[in-house]
C-alpha positions in Angstrom: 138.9 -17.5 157.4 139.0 -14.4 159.8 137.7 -10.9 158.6 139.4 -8.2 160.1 138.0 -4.7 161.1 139.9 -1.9 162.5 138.7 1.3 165.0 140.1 3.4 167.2 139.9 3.5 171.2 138.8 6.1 173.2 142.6 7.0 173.6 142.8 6.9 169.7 145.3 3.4 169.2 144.4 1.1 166.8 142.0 -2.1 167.8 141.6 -4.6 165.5 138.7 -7.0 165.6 138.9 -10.8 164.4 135.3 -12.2 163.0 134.9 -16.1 162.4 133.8 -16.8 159.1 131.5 -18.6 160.8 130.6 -18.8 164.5 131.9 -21.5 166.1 130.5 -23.6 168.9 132.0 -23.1 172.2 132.3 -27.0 172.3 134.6 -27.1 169.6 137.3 -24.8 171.1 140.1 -27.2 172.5 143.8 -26.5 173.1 146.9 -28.3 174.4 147.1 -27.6 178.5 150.5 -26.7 179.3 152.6 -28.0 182.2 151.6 -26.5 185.7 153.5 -24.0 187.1 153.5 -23.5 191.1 153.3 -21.0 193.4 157.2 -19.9 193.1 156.4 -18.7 189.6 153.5 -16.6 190.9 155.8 -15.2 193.8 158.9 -14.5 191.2 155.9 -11.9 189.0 154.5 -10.8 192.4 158.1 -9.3 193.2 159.4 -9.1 189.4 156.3 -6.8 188.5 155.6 -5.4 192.2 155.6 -1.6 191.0 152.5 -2.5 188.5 150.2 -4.7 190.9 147.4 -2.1 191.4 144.8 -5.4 192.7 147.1 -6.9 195.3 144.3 -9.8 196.1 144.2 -10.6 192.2 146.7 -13.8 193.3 145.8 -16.2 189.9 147.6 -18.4 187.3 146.0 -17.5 183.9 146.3 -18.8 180.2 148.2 -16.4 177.8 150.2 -16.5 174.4 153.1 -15.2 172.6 151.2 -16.2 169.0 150.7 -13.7 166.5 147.1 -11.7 167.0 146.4 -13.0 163.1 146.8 -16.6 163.9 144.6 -18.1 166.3 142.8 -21.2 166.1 140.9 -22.0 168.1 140.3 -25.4 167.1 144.0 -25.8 167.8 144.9 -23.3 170.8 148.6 -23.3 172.3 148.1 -21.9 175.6 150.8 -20.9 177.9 151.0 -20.2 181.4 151.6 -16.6 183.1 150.3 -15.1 186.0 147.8 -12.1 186.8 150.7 -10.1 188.2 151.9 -10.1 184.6 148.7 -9.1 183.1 148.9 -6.3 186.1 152.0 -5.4 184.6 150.8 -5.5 181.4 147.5 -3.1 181.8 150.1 -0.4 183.0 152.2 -0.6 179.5 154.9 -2.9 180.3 156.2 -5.1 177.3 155.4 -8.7 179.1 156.4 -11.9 177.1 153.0 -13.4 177.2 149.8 -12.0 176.2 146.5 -12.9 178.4 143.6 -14.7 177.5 140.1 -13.0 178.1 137.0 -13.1 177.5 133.8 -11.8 177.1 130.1 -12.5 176.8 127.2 -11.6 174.9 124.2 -12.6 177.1 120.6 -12.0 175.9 118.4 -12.4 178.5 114.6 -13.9 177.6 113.3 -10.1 177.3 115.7 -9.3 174.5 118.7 -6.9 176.6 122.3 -8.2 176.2 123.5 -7.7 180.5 126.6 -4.7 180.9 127.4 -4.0 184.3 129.3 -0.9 185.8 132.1 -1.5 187.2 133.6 -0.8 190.3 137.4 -0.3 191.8 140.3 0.8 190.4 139.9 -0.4 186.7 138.2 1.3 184.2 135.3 2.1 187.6 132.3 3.6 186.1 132.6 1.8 182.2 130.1 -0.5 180.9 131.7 -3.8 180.4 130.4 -7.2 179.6 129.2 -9.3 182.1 130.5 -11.7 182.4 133.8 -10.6 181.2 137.2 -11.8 182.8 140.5 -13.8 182.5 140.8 -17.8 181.6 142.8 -19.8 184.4 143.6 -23.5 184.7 141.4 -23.7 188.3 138.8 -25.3 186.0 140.7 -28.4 184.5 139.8 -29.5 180.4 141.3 -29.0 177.3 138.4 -26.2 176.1 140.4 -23.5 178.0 137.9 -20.9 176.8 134.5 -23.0 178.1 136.6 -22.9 181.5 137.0 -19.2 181.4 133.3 -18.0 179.9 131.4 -20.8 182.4 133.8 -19.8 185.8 132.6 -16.1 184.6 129.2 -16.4 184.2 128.5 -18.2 187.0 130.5 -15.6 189.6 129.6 -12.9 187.8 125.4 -13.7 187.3 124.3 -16.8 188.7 123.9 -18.7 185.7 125.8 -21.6 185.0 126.2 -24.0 182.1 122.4 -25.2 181.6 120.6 -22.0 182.3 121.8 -20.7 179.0 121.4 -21.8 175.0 124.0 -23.2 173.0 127.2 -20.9 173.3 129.3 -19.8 170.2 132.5 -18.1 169.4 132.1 -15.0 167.4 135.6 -13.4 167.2 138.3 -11.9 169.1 139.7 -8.4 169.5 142.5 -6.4 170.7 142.3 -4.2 173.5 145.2 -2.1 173.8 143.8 0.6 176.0 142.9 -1.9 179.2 143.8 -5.5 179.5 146.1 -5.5 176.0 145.7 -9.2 175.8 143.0 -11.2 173.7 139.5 -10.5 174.4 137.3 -14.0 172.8 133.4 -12.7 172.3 131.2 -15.2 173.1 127.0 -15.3 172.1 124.7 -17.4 174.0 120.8 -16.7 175.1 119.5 -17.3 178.5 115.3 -18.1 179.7 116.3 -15.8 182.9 114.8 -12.3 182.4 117.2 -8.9 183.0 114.6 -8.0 186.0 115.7 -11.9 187.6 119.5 -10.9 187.4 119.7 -7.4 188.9 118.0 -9.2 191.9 120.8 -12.0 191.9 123.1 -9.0 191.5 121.6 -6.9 194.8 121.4 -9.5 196.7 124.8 -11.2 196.5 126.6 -7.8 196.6 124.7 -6.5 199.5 126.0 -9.8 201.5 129.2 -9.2 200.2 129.2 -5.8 201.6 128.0 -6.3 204.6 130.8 -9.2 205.2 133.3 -6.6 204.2 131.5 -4.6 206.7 132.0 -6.9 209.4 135.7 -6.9 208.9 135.8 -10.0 206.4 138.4 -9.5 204.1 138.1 -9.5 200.7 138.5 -13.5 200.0 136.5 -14.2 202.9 134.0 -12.0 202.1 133.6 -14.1 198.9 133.1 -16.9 200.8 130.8 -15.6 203.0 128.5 -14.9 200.3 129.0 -18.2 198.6 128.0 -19.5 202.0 125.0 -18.1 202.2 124.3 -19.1 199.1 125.2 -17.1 196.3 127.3 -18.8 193.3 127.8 -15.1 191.6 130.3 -14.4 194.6 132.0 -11.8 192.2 128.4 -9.4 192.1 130.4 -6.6 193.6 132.6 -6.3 191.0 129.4 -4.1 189.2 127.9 -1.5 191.0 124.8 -2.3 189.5 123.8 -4.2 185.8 122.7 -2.6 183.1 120.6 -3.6 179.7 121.3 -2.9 176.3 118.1 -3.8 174.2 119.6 -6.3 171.7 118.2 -4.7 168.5 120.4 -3.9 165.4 119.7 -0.1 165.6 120.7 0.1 169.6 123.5 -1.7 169.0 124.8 0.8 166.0 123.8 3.7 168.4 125.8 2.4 171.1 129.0 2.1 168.7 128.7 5.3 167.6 128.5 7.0 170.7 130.6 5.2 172.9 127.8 5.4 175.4 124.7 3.9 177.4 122.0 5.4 179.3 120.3 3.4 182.1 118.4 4.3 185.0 118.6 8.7 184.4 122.3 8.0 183.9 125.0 7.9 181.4 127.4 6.0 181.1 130.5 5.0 178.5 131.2 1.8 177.5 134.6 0.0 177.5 135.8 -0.5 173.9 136.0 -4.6 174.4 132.6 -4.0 174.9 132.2 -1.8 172.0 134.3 -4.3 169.7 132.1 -7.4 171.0 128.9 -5.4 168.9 131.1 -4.6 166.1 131.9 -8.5 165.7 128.0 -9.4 166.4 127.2 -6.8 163.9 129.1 -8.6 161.4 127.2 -12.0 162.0 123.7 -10.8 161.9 124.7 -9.2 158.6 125.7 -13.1 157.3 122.2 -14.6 158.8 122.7 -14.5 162.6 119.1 -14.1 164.2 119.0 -12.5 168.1 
């Protein structure tokens, strides 16, 4: 059974949050992969949705769904295929047949902080979000279309990968009709690395990716550039810079109510998937859930 709870955005729609009844482990999550589609379908959205593409290098086939928000399973997910020119289209308001799959995770690093990072370019730039946070795609083949997503993100995104963290679980899902207005699945895991180990992982791998970029790399080859030098979180520049958020009840309600972190001297407001994910963890540490 889901338990639903409804807020409001900072643009004052309606976002409703899904919580599991009982979390579910990430292992558990399969679906049905749908046929393949090829590069002609991703050209026919890149010129059908040209006026919305704001990230022009964002070239990706990702996982969406035309279900109804109350009804998934995710024992029992029906993906189907679109493309990220159609979630383009879709962040600017456009009624798109398929809505995306996304994610994003609750990380609690070994000195108790749940990792945020600011991010950077044209979307939501400045906002606490998640990290990692992102789309799920069919590069990573399986039938657990969400382990895909949540281990190609953290990876790219931190540095960690699959055994530098605890047992992951599906909390929930929410809405997000003021960004992505797709399906945002929360995740929960724990990781032995320290908040202090992944700013340093962060610097580091965006430094080299700037300094590619400065060089006259372009934006994929820049990417690789850092992954060549040895860097798996070859998406670090995505944040400016990480943040924590001490994972303790009280923080947590604080940061709810005022939309808001401070890190570092600064301010900074937090994106309301990011919001929703501690309204959903909220509601498991109520029924026994122990950080």
């Amino acid at each position: 059974m889901l338990k639903l709870i409804e807020s409001k955005t900072d643009h004052n729609n309606q976002q409703q949050h899904f919580v599991l009844a009982q979390a579910l482990e990430l292992k558990e999550c399969m679906s049905v992969a749908p046929s393949l589609i090829g590069m002609s379908q991703l050209l026919e959205h890149e010129a059908l949705y040209h006026n919305s593409i704001k990230i022009p290098q964002w070239r990706e086939i990702l996982y969406g769904t035309d279900q109804s928000i109350d009804n998934i399973n995710f024992k029992n997910l029906a993906p189907q295929l679109t493309t990220s020119f159609e979630a383009q289209a879709r962040r600017q308001g456009l009624d798109t047949p398929l809505m995306p799959f996304g994610l994003a995770g609750l990380i609690q690093t070994s000195d108790q902080h749940f990792v945020f990072g600011i991010r950077t370019g044209v979307s939501m730039g400045g906002y606490a979000c998640n990290a990692p946070a992102g789309h799920c795609s069919p590069d990573q083949p399986g039938d657990n279309i969400i382990a895909a997503g949540f281990y190609e993100e953290l990876e790219t995104e931190l540095g960690l990968k699959a055994q530098d963290i605890s047992k992951p679980y599906i909390l929930g899902y929410q809405t997000d009709p003021d960004f992505g207005r797709g399906i945002t699945t929360i995740l929960y895991a724990k990781t032995k690395t320290s908040f202090a180990e992944l700013v340093d992982l962060h610097a580091h791998s965006r430094q080299a990716f700037l300094q590619a970029r400065a060089q006259g790399l372009t934006y994929v080859d820049a990417k690789t550039a850092v992954l060549q030098q040895g860097f798996f979180n070859i998406d670090a520049q995505e944040h400016q810079c990480l943040v924590p958020i001490a994972a303790h009840k009280q923080n947590l309600l604080d940061t709810i109510e005022s939309r808001q972190t401070k890190y570092d001297g600064t301010r900074y407001p937090v994106m309301d998937i990011a919001r929703g994910s501690f309204l959903i963890l909220l509601e498991h540490l109520q029924a026994g859930l122990h950080l």
